[in-house]
TIFIFI-651084 format. One line per 2 residues: number of its first residue (from 1); their letters; for each residue x, y, z of C-alpha. Coordinates in nm, 4 decimals. Example, Ala and Ser with C-alpha at 12.3 -4.5 7.8 and 13.67 -1.06 7.14 Angstrom:
<rs>
1 = AS = 1.2300/-0.4500/0.7800  1.3670/-0.1060/0.7140
</rs>
This chain:
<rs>
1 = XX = -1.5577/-6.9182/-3.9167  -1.2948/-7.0559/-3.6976
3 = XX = -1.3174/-7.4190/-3.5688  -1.4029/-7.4727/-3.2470
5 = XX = -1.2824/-7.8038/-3.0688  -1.2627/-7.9564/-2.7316
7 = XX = -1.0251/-8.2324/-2.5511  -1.0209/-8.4122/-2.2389
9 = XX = -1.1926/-8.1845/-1.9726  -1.0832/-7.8266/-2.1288
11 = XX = -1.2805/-7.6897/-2.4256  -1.0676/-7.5984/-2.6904
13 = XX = -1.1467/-7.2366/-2.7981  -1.0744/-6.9793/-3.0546
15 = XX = -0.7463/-6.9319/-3.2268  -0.4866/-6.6889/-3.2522
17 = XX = -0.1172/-6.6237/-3.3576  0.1735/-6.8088/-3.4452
19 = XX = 0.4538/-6.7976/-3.5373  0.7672/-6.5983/-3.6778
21 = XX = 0.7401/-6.4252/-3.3578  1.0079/-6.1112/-3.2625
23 = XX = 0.8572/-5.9155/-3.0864  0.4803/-5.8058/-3.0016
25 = XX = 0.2433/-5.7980/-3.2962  0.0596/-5.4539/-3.2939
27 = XX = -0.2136/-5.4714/-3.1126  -0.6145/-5.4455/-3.1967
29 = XX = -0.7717/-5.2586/-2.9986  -1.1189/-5.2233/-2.8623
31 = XX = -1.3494/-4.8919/-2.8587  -1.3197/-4.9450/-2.4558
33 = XX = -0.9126/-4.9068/-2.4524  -0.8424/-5.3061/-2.4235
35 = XX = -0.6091/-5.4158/-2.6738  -0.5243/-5.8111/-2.7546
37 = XX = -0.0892/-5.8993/-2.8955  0.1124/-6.1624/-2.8758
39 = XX = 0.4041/-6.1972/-2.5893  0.5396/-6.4931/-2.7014
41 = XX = 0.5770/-6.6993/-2.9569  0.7326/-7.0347/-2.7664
43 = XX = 0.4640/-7.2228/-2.5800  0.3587/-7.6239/-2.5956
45 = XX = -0.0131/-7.7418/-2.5533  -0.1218/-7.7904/-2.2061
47 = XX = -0.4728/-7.8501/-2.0661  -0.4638/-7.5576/-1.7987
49 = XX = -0.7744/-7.5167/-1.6157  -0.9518/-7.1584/-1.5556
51 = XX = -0.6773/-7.0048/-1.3075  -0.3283/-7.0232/-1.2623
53 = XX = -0.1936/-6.8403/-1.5521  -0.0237/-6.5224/-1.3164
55 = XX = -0.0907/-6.2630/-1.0993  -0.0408/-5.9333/-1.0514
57 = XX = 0.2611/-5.8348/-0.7877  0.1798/-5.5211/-0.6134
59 = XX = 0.5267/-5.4898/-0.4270  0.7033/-5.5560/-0.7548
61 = XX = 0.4460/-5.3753/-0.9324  0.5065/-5.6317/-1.2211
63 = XX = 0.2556/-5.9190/-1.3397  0.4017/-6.2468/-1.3606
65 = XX = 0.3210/-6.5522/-1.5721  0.4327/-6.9078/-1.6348
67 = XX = 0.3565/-7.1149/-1.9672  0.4829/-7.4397/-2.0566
69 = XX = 0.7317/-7.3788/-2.3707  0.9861/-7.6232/-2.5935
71 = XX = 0.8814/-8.0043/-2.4649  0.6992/-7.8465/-2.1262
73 = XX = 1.0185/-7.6813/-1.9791  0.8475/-7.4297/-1.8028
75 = XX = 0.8912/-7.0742/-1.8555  0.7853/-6.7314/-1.6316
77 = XX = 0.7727/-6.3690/-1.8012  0.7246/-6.0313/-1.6544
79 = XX = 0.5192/-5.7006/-1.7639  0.6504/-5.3855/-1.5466
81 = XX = 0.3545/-5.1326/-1.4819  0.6481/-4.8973/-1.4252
83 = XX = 0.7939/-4.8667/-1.7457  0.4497/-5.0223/-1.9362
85 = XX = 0.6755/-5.3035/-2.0831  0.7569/-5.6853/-2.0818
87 = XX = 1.0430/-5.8747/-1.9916  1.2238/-6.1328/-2.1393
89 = XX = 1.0693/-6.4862/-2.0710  1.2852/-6.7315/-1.8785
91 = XX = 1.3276/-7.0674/-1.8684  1.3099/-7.1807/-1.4781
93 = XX = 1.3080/-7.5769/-1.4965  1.3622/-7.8508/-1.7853
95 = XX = 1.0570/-8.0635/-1.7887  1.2179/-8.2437/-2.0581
97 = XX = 0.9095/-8.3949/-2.1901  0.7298/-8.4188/-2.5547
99 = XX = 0.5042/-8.7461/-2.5045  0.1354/-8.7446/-2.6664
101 = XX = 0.0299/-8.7181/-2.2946  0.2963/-8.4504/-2.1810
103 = XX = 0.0681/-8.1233/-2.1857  -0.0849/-8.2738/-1.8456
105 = XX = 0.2602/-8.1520/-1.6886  0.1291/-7.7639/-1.7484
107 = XX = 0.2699/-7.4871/-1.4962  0.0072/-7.2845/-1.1904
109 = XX = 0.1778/-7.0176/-1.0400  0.1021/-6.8827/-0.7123
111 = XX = 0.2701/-6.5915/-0.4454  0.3447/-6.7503/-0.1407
113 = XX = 0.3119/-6.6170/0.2321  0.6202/-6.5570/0.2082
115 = XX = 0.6578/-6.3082/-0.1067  0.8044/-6.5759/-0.3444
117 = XX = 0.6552/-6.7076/-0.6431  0.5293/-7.0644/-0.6704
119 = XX = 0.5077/-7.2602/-0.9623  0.3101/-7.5909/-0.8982
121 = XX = 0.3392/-7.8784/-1.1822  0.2670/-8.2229/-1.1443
123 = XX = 0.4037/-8.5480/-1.2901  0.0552/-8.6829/-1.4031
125 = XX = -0.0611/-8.9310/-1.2174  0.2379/-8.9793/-1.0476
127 = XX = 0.3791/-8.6797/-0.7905  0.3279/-8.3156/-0.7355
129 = XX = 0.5950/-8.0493/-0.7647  0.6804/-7.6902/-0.6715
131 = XX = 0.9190/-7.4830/-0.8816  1.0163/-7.1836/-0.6761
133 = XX = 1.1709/-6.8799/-0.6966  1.4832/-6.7855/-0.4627
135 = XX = 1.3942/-6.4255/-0.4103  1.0555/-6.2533/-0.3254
137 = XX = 0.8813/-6.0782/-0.5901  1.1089/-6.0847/-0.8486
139 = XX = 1.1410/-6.3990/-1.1116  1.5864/-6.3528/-1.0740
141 = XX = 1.7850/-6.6388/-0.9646  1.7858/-6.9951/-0.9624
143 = XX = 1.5054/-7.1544/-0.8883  1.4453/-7.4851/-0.7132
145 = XX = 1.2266/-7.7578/-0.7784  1.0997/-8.0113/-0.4958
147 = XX = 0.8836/-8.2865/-0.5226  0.5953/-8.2235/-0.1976
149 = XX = 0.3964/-8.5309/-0.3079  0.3868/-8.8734/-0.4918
151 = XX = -0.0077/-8.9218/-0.4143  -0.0850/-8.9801/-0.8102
153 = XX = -0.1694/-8.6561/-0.8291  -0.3817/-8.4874/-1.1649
155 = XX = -0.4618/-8.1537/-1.2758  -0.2965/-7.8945/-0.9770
157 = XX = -0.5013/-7.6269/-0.8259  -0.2948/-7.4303/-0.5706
159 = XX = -0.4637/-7.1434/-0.3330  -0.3145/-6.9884/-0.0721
161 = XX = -0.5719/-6.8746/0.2123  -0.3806/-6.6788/0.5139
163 = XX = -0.0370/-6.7972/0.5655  -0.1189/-7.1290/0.4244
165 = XX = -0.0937/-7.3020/0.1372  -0.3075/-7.5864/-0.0393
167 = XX = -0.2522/-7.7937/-0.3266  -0.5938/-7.9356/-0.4640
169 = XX = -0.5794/-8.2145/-0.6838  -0.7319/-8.5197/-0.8434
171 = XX = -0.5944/-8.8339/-0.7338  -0.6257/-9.1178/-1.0053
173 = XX = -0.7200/-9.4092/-0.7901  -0.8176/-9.6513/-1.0211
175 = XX = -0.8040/-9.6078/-1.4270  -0.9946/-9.8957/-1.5070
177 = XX = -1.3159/-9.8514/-1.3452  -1.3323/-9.5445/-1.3808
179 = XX = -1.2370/-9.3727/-0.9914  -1.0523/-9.0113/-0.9302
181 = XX = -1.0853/-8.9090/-0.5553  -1.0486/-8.4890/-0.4751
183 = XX = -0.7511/-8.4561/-0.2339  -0.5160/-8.1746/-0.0720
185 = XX = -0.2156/-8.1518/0.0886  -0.1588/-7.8070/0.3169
187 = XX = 0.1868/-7.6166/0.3819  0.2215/-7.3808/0.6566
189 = XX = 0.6099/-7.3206/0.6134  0.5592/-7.1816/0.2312
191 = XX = 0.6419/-7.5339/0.1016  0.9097/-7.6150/0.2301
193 = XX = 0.6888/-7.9055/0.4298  0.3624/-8.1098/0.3458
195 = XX = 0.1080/-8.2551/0.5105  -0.0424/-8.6023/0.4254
197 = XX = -0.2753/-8.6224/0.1717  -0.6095/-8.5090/0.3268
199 = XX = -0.9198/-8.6643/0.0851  -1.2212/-8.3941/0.0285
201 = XX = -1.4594/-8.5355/-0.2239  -1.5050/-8.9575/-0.2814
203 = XX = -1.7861/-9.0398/-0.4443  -1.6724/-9.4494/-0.4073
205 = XX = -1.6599/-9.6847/-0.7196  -2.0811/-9.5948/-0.8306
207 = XX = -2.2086/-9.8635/-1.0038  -2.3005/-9.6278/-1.3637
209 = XX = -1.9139/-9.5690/-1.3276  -1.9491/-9.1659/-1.2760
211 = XX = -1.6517/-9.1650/-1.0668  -1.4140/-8.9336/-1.1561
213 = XX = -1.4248/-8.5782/-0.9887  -1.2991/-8.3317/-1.2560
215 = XX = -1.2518/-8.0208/-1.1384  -1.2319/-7.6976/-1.2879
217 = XX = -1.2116/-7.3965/-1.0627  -1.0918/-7.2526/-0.7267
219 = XX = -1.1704/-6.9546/-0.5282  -1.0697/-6.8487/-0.1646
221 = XX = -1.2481/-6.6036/0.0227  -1.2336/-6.5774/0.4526
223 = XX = -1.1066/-6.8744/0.4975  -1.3184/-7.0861/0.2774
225 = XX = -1.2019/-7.2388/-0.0037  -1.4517/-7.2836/-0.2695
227 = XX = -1.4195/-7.5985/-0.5497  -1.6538/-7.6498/-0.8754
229 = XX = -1.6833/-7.9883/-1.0428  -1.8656/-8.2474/-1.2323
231 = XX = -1.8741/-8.6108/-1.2307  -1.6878/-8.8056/-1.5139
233 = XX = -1.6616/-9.1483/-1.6427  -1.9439/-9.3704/-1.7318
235 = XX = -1.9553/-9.6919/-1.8772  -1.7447/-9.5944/-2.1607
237 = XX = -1.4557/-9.5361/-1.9481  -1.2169/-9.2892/-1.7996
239 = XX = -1.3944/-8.9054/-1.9231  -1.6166/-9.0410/-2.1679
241 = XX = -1.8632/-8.8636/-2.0421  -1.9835/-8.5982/-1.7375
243 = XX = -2.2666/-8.5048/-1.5536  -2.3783/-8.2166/-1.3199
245 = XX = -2.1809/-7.9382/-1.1751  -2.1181/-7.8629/-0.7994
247 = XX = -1.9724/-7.7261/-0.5668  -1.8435/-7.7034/-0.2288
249 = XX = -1.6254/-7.5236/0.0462  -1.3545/-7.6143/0.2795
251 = XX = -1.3275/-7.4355/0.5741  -0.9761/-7.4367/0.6406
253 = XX = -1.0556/-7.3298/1.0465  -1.2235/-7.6770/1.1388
255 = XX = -1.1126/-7.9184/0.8181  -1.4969/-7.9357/0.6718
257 = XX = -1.6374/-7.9413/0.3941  -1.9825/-7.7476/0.3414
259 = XX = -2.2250/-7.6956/0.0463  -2.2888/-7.2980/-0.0439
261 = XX = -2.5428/-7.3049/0.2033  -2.2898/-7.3792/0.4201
263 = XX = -2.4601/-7.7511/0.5308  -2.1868/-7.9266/0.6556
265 = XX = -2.0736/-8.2424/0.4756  -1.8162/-8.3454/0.7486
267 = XX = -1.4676/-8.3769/0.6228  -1.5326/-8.5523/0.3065
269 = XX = -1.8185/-8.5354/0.0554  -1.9885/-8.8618/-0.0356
271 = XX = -2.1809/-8.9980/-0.3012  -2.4660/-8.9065/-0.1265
273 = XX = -2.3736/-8.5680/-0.0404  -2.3479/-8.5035/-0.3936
275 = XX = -2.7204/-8.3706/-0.4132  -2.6923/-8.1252/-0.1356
277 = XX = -2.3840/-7.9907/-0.3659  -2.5387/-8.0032/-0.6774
279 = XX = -2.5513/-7.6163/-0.8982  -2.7026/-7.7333/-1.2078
281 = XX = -2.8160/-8.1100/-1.3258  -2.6844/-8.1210/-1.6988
283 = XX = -2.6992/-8.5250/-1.8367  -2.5180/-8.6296/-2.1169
285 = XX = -2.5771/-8.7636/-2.4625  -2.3174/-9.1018/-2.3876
287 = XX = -2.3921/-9.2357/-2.7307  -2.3192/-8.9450/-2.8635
289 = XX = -1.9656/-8.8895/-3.1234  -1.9636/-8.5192/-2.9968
291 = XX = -1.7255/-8.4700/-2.7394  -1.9534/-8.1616/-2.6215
293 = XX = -2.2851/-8.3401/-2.6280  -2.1037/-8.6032/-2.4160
295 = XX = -1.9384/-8.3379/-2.1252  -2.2514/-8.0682/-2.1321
297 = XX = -2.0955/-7.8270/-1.8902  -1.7321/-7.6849/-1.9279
299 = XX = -1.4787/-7.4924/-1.7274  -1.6721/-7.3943/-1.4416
301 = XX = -1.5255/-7.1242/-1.2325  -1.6390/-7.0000/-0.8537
303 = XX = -1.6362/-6.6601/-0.7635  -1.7800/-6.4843/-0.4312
305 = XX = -1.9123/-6.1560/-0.4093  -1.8616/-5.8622/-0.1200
307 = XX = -2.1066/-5.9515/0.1058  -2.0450/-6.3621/0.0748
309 = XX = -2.2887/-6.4749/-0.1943  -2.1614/-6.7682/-0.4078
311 = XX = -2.1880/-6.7753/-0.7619  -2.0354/-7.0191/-1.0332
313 = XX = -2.0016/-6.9371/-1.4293  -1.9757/-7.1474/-1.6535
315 = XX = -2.0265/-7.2692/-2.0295  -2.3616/-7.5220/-2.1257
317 = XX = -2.3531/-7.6811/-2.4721  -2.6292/-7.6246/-2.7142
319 = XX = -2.7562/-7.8702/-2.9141  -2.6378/-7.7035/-3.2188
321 = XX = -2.2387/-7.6818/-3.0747  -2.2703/-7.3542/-2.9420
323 = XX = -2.2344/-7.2772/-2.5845  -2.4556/-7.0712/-2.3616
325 = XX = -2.2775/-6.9005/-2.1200  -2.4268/-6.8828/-1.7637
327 = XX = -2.4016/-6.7583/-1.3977  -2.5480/-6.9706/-1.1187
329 = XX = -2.5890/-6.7541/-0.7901  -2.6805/-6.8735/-0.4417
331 = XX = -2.8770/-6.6827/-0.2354  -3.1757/-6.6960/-0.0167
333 = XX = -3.1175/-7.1336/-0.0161  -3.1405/-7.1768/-0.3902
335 = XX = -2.9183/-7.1438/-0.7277  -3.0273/-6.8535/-0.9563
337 = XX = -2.9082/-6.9425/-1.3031  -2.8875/-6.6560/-1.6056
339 = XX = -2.7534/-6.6408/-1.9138  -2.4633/-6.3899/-2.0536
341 = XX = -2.4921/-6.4721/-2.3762  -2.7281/-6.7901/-2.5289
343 = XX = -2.4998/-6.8894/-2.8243  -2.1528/-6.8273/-2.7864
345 = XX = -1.8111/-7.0180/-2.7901  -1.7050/-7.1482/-2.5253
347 = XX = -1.6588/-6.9910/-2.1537  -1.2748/-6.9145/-1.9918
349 = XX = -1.2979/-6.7617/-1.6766  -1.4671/-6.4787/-1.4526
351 = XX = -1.3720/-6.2347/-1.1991  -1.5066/-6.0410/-0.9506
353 = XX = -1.4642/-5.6975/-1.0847  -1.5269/-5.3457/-0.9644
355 = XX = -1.6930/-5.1744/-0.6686  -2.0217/-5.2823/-0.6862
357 = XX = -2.1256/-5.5999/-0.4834  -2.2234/-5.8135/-0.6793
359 = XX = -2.0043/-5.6829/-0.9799  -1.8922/-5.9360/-1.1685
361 = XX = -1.6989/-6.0100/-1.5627  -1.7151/-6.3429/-1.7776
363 = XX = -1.4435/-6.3794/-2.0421  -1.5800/-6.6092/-2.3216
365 = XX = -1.5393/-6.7224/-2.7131  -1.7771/-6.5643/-2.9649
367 = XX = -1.9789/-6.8590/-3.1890  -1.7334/-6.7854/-3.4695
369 = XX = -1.4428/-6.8199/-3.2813  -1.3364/-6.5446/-3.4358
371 = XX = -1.3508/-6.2872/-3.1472  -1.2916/-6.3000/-2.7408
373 = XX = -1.5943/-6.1883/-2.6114  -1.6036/-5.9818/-2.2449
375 = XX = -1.9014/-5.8931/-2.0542  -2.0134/-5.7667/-1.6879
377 = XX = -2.2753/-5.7763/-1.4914  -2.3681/-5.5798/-1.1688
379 = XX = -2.6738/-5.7647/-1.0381  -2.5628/-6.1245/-1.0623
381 = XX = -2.6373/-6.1546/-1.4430  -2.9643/-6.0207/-1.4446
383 = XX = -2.8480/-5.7994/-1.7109  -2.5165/-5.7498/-1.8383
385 = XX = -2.3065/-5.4593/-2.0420  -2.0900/-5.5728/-2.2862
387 = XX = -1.7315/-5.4802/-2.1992  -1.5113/-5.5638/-2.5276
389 = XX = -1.4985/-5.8068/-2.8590  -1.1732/-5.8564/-2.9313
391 = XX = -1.1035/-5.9642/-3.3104  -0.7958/-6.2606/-3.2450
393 = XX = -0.5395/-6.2167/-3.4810  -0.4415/-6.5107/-3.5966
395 = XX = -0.1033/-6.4223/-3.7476  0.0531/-6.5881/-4.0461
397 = XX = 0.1295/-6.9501/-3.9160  -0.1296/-7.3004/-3.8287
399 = XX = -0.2817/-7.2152/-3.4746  -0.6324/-7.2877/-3.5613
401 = XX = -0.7543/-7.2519/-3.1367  -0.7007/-7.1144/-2.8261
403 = XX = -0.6442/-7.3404/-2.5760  -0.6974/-7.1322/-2.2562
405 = XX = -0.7420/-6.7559/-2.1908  -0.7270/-6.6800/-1.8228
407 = XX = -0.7863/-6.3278/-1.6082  -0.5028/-6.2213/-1.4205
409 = XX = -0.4877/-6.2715/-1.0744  -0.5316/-5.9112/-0.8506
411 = XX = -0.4892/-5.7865/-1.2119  -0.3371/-5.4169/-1.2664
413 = XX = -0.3297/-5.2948/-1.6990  -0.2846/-5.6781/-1.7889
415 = XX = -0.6658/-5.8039/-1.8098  -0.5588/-6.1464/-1.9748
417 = XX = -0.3170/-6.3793/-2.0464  -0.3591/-6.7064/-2.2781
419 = XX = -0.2473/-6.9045/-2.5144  -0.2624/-7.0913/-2.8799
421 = XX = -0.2653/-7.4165/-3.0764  -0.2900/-7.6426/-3.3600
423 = XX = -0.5675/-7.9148/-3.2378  -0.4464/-8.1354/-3.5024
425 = XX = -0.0631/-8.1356/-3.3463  -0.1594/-8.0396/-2.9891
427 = XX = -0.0085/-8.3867/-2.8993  0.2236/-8.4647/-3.1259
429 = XX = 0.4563/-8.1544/-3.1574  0.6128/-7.9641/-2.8379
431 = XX = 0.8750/-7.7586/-3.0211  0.6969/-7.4374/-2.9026
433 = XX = 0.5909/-7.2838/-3.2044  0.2646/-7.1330/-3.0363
435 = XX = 0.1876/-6.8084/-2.8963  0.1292/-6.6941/-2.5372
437 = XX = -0.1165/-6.3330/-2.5561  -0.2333/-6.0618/-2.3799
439 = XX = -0.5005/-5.8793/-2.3147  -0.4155/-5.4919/-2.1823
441 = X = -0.6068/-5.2248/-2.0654
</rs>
């Protein structure tokens, strides 16, 4: 059995290969036609949340990806559909940094109105970057990096929605109490200019200390811009603990926010909104040594479906360590919660998939952490058909977890794309010695 482990607000998930890397391992396969290898072998830990990983290009007809590599420089890599093979990663910036805290600094990569490829990274707790590339669709040239924001920014979540672009982030307002407003600053020149920092969720300094919005996932659909989160803090401090998951929507025509039954909130949610926002009430166990026990819910994700209907999945700790894994819809005023699978790892990511409606596919870590675990539902997780269990192949170095495993934006033949650790030297070695993998249809 491999260990599962969890740190700060990402769970920690199954392992896979190392290093000696030169070249793609051969891939295992499932009896569906997926197949799971390595890419790379060069990558640093960083605490990515459940999007951002890369997207599929369908002018270049290439998927592109950016990882954080050798001390968090940050690196981009292309697969061409054309000739069914990947490129050469390459180094676009020197982030220059191998501190404990350094795998905050991690790499979200966007395409921008214009056709080129954003990278945002952030200084943590201190400014906001974008890396970007000088020539649409393609990863050539120099790129250029520009700092769009000094609001103390954490944990990036860029989205474009029409021919604008917002930057979503956590602003750490005050450390010690614990206090992290939700803020975003909008572009409508593809980056090139900012607005001011615009805040969208404050729940004030509560008196039990749950102050921090964490968030963990971002979808746009129409216009709307939908955000998941929980509440962190406590009277233990800064993410000892977190409660509850929500969510909520900006409309980016009028500048509110809105709960999924689209009850508006006005332009900021407050404490008090909080209820009217609220997906599923999970408390946690604050005495409690087990970081799990003490953060019940993990990497929440939004999604929308054809016709408009919101759902969020996400992963639920067991008492036992395990985690269920469960969609929450919305429809007809209420949340509809149901379970994909009632003891598994923990959850990655999900994506509206196929033709069907209300079609949708969870990515997730078997209990063993052995295996990566796909399913799909087409009636909002009243049942579900497994898709794939992908044995991990762990290779012949240390990595002992995976630290993120992501679906591909718009994805084309590259399902997948995550990444590898050591928990015991997540923080203390950024050499890039870790592998960056694939999943491929």
């Amino acid at each position: 059995m491999r260990r599962l482990s969890v740190h700060g607000f990402r769970l920690l998930l199954v392992a896979f290969m190392l290093v000696g890397y030169a070249g793609p391992y051969a891939p295992k396969a499932s009896a569906a036609g997926e197949s799971i290898a390595a890419i790379e072998s060069n990558a640093s830990y960083h605490s990515r949340r459940t999007f951002g990983i890369g997207l599929y290009d369908g002018v270049a007809n290439k998927t592109f990806i950016a990882y954080s590599g050798p001390e968090m420089d940050v690196y981009v890599k292309a697969y061409n559909h054309a000739s069914q093979s990947w490129e050469a990663a390459v180094k676009v910036y020197d982030w220059n940094d191998s501190s404990q805290f350094a795998y905050h600094d991690y790499p979200t990569m966007v395409l921008l109105p214009d056709g080129k490829l954003g990278i945002f990274a952030l200084d943590h707790a201190v400014s906001a970057y974008l890396i970007k590339a000088p020539t649409a669709h393609s990863l050539s040239g120099t790129w250029t990096r520009t700092q769009i924001s000094t609001d103390k920014n954490t944990y990036p979540m860029p989205i474009v929605s029409g021919q604008s672009v917002y930057l979503f982030y956590s602003r750490n307002d005050d450390l010690t109490h614990p206090y992290r407003t939700y803020r975003y600053t909008k572009s409508t020149d593809n980056g090139a200019t900012w607005s001011a920092p615009v805040t969208a969720i404050d729940s004030g300094k509560t008196a039990d200390k749950f102050s921090e919005v964490y968030a963990y996932g971002v979808a746009e659909k129409d216009g709307k811009i939908y955000v998941t989160w929980s509440m962190a803090g406590g009277a233990g401090g800064h993410n000892q603990a977190s409660r509850h998951l929500y969510l909520a929507y900006l409309d980016t025509a009028t500048g509110q926010m809105h709960n999924a039954g689209g009850q508006s909130m006005g332009s900021v949610v407050n404490e008090p909104d909080l209820a009217a926002c609220l997906v599923v009430s999970a408390e946690p166990d604050t005495a409690s040594a087990n970081y799990g026990a003490r953060h019940p819910i993990s990497n929440s994700a939004p999604s929308v479906t054809k016709d408009g209907k919101v759902v969020v999945a996400y992963g639920q700790q067991n008492a036992d360590g395990t985690s269920a894994i469960r969609l929450a819809a919305f429809a007809s005023g209420a949340w509809t919660v149901r379970t994909a699978d009632a003891a598994a790892g923990g959850f990655t990511d999900v994506v509206k998939a196929g033709a069907g409606t209300n079609e949708f596919e969870v990515l997730y870590a078997s209990a063993d952490g052995d295996s990566l675990v796909s399913k799909k539902t087409t009636d909002l997780g009243a049942s579900w058909t497994s898709l794939y269990t992908l044995a991990v192949p762990f290779g012949p170095g240390n990595a002992d977890s995976i630290v993120y495993a992501n679906y591909i934006e718009q994805r084309q033949g590259i399902r997948v794309v995550g990444a590898t650790i050591n928990v015991a030297e997540r923080q203390t070695d950024y050499t890039g010695k870790w592998n960056v993998f694939a999943i491929k249809q």
